[in-house]
Structures are given as structure tokens and as C-alpha cells.
C-alpha positions as CSV (number, residue, x, y, z in Angstrom):
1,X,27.5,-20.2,41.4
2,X,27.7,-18.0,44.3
3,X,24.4,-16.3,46.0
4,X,24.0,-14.3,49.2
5,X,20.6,-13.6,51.1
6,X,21.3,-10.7,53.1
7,X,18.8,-10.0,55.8
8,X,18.3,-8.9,59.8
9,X,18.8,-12.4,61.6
10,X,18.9,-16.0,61.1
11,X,16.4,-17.9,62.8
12,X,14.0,-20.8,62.5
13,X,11.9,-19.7,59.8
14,X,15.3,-18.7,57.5
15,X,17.6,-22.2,58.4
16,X,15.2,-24.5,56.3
17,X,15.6,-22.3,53.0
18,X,19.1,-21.7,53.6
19,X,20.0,-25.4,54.3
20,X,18.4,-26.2,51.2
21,X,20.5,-23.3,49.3
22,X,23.4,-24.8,51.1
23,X,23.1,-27.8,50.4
24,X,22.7,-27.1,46.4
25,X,25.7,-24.9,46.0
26,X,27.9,-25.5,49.1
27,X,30.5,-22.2,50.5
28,X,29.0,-20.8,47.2
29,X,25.9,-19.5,49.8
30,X,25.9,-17.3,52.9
31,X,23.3,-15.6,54.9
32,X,24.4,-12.4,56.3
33,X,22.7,-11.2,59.5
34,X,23.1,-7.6,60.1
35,X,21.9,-7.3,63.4
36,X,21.2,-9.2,66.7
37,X,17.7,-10.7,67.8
38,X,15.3,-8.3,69.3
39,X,14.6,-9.9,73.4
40,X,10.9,-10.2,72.5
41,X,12.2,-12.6,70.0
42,X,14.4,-14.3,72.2
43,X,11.7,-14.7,74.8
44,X,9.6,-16.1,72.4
45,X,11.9,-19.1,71.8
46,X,13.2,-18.0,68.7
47,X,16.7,-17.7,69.5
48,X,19.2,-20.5,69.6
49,X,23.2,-21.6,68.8
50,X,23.9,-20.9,65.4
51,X,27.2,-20.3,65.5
52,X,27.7,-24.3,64.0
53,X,26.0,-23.2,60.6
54,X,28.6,-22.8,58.4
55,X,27.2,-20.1,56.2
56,X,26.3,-17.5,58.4
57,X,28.1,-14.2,58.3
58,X,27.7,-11.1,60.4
59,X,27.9,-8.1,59.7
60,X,28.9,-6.2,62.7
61,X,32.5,-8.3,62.7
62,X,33.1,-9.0,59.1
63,X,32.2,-6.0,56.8
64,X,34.6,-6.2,54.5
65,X,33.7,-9.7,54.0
66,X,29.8,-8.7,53.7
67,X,30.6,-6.6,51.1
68,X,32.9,-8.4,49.1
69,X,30.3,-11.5,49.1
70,X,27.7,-9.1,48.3
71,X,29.5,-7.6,45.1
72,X,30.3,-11.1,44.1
73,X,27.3,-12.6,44.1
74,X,25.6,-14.2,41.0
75,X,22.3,-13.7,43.1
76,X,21.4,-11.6,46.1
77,X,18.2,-12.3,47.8
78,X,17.8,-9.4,50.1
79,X,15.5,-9.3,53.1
80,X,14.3,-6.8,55.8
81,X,17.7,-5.2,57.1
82,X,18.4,-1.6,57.8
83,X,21.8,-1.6,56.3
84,X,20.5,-0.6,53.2
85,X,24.1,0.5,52.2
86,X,24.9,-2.8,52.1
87,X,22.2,-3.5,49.2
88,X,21.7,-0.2,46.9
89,X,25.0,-0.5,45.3
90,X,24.0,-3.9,44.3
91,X,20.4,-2.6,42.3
92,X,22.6,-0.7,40.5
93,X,25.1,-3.6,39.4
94,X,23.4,-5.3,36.6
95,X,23.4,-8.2,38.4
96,X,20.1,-9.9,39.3
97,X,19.1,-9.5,43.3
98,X,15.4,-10.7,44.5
99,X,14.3,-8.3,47.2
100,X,11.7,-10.0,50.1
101,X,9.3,-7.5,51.5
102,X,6.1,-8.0,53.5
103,X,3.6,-5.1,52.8
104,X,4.7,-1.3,52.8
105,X,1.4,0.0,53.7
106,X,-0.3,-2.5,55.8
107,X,-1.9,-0.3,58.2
108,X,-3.5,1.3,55.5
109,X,-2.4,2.4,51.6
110,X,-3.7,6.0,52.6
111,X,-0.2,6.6,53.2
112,X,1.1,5.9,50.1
113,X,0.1,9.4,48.8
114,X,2.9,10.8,51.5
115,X,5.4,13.3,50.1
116,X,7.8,11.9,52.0
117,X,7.3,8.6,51.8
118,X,7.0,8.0,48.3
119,X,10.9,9.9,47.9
120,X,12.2,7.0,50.3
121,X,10.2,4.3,48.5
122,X,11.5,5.6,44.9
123,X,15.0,5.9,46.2
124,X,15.0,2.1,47.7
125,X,12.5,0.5,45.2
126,X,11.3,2.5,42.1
127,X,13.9,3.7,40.7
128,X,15.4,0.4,39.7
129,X,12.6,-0.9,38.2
130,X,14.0,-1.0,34.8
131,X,17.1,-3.2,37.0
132,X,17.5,-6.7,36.9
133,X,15.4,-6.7,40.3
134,X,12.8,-8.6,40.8
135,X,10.3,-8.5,44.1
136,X,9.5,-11.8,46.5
137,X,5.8,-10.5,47.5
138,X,5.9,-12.6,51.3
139,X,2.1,-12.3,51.3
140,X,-0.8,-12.3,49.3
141,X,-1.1,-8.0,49.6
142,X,2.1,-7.2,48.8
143,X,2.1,-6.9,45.1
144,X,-0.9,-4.5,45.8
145,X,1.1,-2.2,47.7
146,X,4.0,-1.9,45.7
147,X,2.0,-1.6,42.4
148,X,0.3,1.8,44.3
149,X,4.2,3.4,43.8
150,X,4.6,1.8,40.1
151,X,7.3,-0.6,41.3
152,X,8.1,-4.1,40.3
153,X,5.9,-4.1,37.0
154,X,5.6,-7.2,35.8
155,X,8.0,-8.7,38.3
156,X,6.3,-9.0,41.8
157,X,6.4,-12.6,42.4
158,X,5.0,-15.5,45.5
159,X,7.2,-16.2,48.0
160,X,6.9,-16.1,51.9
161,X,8.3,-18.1,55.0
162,X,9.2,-22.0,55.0
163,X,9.5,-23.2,58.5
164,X,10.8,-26.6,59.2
165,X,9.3,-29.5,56.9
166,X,8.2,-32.5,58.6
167,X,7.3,-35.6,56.1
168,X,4.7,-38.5,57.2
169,X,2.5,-40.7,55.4
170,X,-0.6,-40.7,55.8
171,X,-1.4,-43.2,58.5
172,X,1.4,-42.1,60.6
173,X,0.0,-38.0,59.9
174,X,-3.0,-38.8,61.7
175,X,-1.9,-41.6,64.2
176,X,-2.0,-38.9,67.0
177,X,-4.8,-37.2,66.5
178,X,-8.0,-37.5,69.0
179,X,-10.8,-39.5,66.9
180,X,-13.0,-38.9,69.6
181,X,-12.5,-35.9,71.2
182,X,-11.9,-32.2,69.0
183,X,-8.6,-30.8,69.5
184,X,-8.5,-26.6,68.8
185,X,-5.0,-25.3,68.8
186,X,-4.3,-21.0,68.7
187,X,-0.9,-20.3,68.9
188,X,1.2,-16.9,68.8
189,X,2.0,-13.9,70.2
190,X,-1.0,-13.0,72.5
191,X,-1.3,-9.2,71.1
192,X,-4.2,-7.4,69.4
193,X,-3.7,-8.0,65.6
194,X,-3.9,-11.9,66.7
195,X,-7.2,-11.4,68.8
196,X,-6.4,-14.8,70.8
197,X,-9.8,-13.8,72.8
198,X,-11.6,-15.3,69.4
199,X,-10.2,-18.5,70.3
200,X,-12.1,-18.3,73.7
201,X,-15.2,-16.5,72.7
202,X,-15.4,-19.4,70.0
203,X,-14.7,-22.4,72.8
204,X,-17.6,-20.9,74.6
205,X,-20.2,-21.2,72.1
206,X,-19.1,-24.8,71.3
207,X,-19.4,-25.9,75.0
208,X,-23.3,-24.0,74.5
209,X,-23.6,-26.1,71.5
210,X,-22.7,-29.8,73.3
211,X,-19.6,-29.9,71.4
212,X,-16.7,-32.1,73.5
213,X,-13.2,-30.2,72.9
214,X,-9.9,-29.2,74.2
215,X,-8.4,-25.7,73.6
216,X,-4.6,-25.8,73.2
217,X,-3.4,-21.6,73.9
218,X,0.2,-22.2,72.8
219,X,2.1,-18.5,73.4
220,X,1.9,-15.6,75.6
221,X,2.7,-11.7,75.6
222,X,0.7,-8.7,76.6
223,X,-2.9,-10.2,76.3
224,X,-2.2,-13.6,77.9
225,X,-3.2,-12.4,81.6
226,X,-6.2,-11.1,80.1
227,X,-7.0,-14.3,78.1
228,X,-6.5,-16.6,81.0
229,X,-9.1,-14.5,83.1
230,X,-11.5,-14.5,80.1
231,X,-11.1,-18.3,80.5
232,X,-12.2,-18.6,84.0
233,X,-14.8,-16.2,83.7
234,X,-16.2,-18.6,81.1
235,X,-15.8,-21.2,83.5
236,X,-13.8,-23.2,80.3
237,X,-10.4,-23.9,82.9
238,X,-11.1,-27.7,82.1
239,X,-10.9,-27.7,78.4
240,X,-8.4,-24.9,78.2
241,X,-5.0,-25.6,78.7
242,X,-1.9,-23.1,78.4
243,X,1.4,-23.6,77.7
244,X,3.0,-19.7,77.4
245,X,6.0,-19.4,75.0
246,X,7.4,-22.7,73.7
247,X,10.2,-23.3,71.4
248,X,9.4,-24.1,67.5
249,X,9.6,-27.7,67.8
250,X,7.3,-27.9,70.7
251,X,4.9,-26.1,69.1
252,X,4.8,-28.6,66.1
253,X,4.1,-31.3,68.6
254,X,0.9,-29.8,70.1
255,X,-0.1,-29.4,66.7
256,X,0.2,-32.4,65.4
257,X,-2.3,-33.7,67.9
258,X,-4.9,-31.2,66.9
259,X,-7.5,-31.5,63.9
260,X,-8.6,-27.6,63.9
261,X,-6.3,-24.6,64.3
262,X,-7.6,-21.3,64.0
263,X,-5.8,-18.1,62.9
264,X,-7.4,-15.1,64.1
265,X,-4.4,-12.6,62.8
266,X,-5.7,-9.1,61.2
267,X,-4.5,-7.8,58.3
268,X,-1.4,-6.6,60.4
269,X,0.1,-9.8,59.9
270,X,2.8,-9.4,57.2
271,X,2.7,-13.3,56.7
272,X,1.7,-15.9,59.1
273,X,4.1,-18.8,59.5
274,X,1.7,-20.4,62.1
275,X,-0.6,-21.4,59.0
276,X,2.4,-23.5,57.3
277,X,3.3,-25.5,60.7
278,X,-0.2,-26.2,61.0
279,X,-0.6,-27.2,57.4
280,X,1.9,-29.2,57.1
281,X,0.9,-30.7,60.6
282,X,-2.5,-31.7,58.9
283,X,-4.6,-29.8,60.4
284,X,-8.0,-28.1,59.0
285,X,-6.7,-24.0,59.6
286,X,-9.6,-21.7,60.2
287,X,-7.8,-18.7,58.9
288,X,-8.6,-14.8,58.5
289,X,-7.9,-13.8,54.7
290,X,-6.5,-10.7,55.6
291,X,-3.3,-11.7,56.8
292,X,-0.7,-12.4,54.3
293,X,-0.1,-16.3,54.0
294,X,-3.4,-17.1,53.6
295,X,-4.8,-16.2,50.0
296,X,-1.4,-18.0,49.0
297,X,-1.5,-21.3,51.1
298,X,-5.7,-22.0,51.7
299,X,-8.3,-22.5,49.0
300,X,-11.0,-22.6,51.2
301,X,-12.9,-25.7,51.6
302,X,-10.4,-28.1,50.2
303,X,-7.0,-27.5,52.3
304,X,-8.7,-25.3,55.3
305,X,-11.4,-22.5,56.0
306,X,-10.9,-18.7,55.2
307,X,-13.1,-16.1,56.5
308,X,-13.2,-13.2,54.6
309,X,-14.2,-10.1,56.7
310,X,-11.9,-10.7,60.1
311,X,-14.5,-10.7,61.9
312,X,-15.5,-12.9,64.9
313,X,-19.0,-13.5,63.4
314,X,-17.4,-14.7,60.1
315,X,-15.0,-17.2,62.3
316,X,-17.6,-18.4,64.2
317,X,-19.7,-19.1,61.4
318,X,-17.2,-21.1,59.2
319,X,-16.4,-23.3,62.4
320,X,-19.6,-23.6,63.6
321,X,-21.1,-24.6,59.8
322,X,-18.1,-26.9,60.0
323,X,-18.8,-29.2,63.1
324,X,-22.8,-29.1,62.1
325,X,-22.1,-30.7,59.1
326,X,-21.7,-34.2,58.1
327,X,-18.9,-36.1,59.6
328,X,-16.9,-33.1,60.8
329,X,-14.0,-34.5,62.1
330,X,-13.8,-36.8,58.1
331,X,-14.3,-33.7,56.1
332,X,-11.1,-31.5,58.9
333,X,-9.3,-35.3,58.1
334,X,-9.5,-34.1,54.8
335,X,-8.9,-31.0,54.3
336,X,-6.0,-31.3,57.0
337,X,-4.1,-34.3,54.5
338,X,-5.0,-31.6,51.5
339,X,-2.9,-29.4,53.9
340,X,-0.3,-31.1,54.5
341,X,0.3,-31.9,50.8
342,X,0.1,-28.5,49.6
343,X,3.2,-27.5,52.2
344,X,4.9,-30.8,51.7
345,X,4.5,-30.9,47.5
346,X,5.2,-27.0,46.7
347,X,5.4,-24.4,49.8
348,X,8.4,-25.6,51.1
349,X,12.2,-24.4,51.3
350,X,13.7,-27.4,49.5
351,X,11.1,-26.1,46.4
352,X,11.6,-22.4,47.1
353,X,15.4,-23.1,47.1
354,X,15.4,-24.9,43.7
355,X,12.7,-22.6,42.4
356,X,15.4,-19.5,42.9
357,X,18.2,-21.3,41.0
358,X,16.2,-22.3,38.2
359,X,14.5,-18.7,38.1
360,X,18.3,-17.3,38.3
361,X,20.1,-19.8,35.0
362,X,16.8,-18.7,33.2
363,X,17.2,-15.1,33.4
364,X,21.1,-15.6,32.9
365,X,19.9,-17.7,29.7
366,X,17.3,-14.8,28.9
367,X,14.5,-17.5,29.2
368,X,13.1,-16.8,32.6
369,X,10.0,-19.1,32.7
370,X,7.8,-19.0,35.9
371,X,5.8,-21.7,38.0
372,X,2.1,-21.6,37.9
373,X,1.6,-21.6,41.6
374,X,3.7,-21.7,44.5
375,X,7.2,-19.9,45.2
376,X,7.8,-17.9,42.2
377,X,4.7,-18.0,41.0
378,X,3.8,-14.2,39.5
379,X,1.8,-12.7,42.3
380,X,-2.0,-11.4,41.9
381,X,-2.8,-7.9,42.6
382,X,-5.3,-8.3,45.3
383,X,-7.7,-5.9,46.9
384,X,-6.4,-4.8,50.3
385,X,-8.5,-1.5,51.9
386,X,-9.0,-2.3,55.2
387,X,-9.8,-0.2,58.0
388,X,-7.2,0.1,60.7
389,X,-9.5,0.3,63.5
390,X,-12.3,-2.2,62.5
391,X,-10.1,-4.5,60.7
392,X,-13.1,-4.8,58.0
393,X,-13.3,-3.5,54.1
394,X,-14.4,-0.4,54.0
């Protein structure tokens, strides 16, 4: 078998699932990257030497190659990537190709009743969707968009982003975590979908409450300058500390001492892949259920905390309820394991991998049969009117 996942560039969040592709069907798999890593990217940590992996291909030297692979392909997965010429012919093949979108109209469906955009999205998406072409919704309000246009029906399906899995029993899981002391992580780009000031507007009423904690700000970008000052104006410099930009790994290691992350990310977040790391890094997430990851990944309560409106009030109240409660740090212990299982056991690139193959023999057979839950799973048509300056339903 021979399958192709065609997208803009590799990086740390792509390696895992293609590794575990790799490793199932050997030189039968390539990833081709059509385009270099923007330098916010690269300054973020993201970029690194992957000239070693043996399945990459680029675009910009080999097109001949790209194409050939592409028109040989058993199964295309095809990502983000403005070379759409290198993907329409394929829809029209016969052959079965997965497309991976985040949402179309995230800043607001409004636009889906544009002249103009509706011609582009037919030309790319609805008009094959009598084709063997099946949609990889990477978040929860994807399948909402797309079903506005009429494309996809019946075949929108869960997927999203598998970073790096690490595996530990359960001992060892929460071996380096504070027992005594609360550890808060926020991590990301410090911009406004991500409002990192929540994190510090949050710290502060804890320290009001008589709460003992230690805020770990793990990023940086336009805001950070701004968040630092909001710090010392709080007079919270001894229970804040910063690291600015670290590289994936690093990341993971701050988290892994922490019992509470919180994701503060609007419904401008396509996906989220901060919520996996800190899932499967067995911590309690605190998440907003407007950005994409989140209705798949957290059922709130048992593997985290979602807050519904995106507000700061609603965050503040989950956490808050949280550490009032009974044995808080027992019930994050919890709900942090519950975590950790739910990336480890099913949203994971060694699953997703094996879910695609499968999904691909059973369509060849003309028996495609889907998961309940997890990659490949169909995906819901949820609700997603938000407003683009409020960041609340309307």
C-alpha cells in the first residue's frame, strides 16, 4: 500500500503520525511539504533538522516526484497547503483522499453567505462530494462550518493534532508533581485569541483567596511585555515565573510538574495542541470550549474543566469552585490520570495512524465501519455563533 499526506510543513505536531504511518507501511509513505516554515514558527521553537527523516519530500525540488507519488497513492491525506494544483486532480481520481481542515469560518459563519466565497469553497470542496473524499474535521466546529456550504454529508469525521506521546504508569505520572504546593502552567503564543492576561488575573484572586501557588508563563510574542508588567503591577513576581519561547520538549517538562493548566484560547483557535501535551502530561486542563480540541478531548469533570462562554468570569469560576472543594489537589489527581489515559488509550498518532488504514481496506472492501469515539470517529454538528469581538454566543 502506498499513501501520501501532502501538507505545508513537517514539524512536531506531524512527525508522531507520520512515524507511526512509517513505520506500518515503510517507503510506501511520504509527507510532502510544500513550503518552508514561517520565522514566527521558527522562533517559536518549532523548527528543527529534518532532513534525517526518510519520508519527507519537498515540493519546491522534486515536483515531478510530488506528483507522481500523489497520482499513485492508494490514500492521500491532504492538509493545509496552497498548492492546491497538487491536490484537485486527485478529488477527481476515484481514488479515496481524506482532506484535514480546521474551520472555514471561524471568525464568524456570517461569511459563508459570500458570493465569492462560496464559488472558491464549491470549486475546492463541494463539488466532489459525491467523490470518494472524506473530511478530517481538526476540531470540534468544523463539521458545522462545512455542513453551512452542503459539503462532506455524511462524511465529516474527528481527527486533529497528535503531538509527541509520552507513556508512564501511574506512580511515575505523578512522581514530580508538587503535593504541597499548586503548580498553574499557561503556555503559548502570548497574542489576543489566547488572553494569557486570564492566567494572571486568575493568580491574583487566588493569592486574595490564601491559595499557595506557582504560575509557570511558558511562551512569548506580542503580549508578553505587557503580561510581565501586569505581573508586577500585581506584585505576583514571586509566584510567577517566565520562561519565553521554549522548544516542544521543554515545554512537556514544565508540564509535567504542574497539576492545573489552563487554556484561555477563543474560538480563534483552530485546534489546540497545548490541551493534548497537557493531557497526556496528567494534568487537570481548565479549557475554553470554544477552541477546537476541546469538545473532542475534555468531558468536563472527569478528564478536565470546560468553560463554556470564554469568558474570564466562567474560568474563574470553574477554578475557583475547584480549589474550594473537597481535596482539590485528589479530585486535579484525578481527573489529570483520566487525562492522560484518554491521550494515551485513543487520541494518539499510533491510533490515528492505524485508524486511517483500517478506515482505507474498509472502504476498498466497501465495508467502511467507523470508531465510536476518537480519530475517525463521525463528527457532531455542533453549535458555533460566536461573536468576533466579545468572544461570547450571541
Amino acid at each position: 500500500m502506498k499513501a501520501v499526506f501532502l501538507s505545508n510543513y513537517i514539524n512536531h505536531h506531524q512527525i508522531p503520525f507520520s512515524r507511526a504511518m512509517y513505520e506500518r507501511l515503510g517507503e510506501g509513505y511520504h509527507f510532502i511539504q510544500t513550503q518552508e516554515m514561517e520565522r514566527e514558527r521558527v522562533q517559536m521553537g518549532w523548527a528543527g533538522d529534518f532532513s534525517a527523516l526518510p519520508y519527507v519530500v519537498y515540493a519546491d525540488r522534486e515536483e515531478e516526484r510530488c506528483r507522481a507519488l500523489m497520482e499513485e497513492a492508494d490514500l492521500v491525506l491532504a492538509g493545509w497547503t496552497e498548492r492546491t494544483d497538487l491536490f484537485l486532480p486527485r478529488l477527481s481520481s476515484g481514488k479515496l483522499t481524506l482532506r484535514l481542515s480546521e474551520r472555514i469560518y471561524r471568525e464568524g459563519q456570517w461569511r459563508a453567505v459570500s458570493p465569492r466565497g462560496l464559488l472558491a469553497k464549491y470549486r475546492e470542496h463541494v463539488r466532489f462530494r459525491r467523490n470518494p473524499v472524506w473530511l478530517l474535521c481538526c476540531g470540534a466546529y468544523v463539521a458545522s462550518d462545512f455542513s453551512l456550504i452542503g459539503a462532506y454529508p455524511g462524511k465529516m469525521l474527528q481527527f486533529g493534532y497528535f503531538p509527541e506521546l509520552r507513556t508512564y504508569g501511574r506512580e511515575e505520572l505523578f512522581a514530580k508533581k508538587d503535593r504541597e504546593r499548586l503548580q498553574i502552567v499557561w503556555a503559548g503564543r502570548m497574542i489576543p485569541l489566547k488572553h494569557p492576561e486570564f492566567a494572571v488575573r486568575l493568580a491574583e484572586e487566588l493569592r486574595r483567596e490564601g491559595h499557595r501557588f506557582l504560575l509557570h508563563m511558558v511562551g512569548g510574542g506580542p503580549l508578553e511585555e505587557q503580561i510581565r508588567e501586569q505581573v508586577r503591577r500585581a506584585g505576583l513576581e514571586e509566584c510567577t515565573v517566565f520562561y519565553g519561547f521554549q522548544p516542544p520538549e521543554r515545554v512537556r517538562d514544565v508540564m509535567e510538574r504542574c497539576q492545573l493548566c489552563l487554556f484561555t484560547s477563543n474560538y480563534l483557535e483552530g485546534w489546540g495542541a497545548v490541551v493534548s501535551e497537557a493531557m497526556n502530561s496528567g494534568c487537570c486542563v481548565a479549557a475554553n470550549a470554544q477552541a477546537g480540541a476541546v469538545p473532542f478531548l475534555i468531558r468536563d469533570g472527569e478528564n478536565g474543566l470546560v468553560y463554556e462562554n470564554g469568558s474570564y468570569e466562567a474560568l474563574s469560576e470553574k477554578v475557583r469552585a475547584l480549589l474550594a472543594g473537597p481535596e482539590p489537589m485528589e479530585r486535579m489527581e484525578r481527573m489529570g490520570y483520566a487525562a492522560y489515559r484518554t491521550i494515551a488509550g485513543e487520541w494518539n498518532a499510533d491510533c490515528a495512524a492505524q485508524r486511517c488504514l483500517e478506515f482505507y481496506g474498509g472502504w476498498r472492501e466497501g465495508a467502511v465501519r467507523l470508531p465510536e469515539s476518537g480519530p475517525l470517529a463521525p463528527a457532531p454538528v455542533l453549535p458555533a455563533r460566536w461573536k468576533y469581538d466579545e468572544g461570547r454566543l450571541e
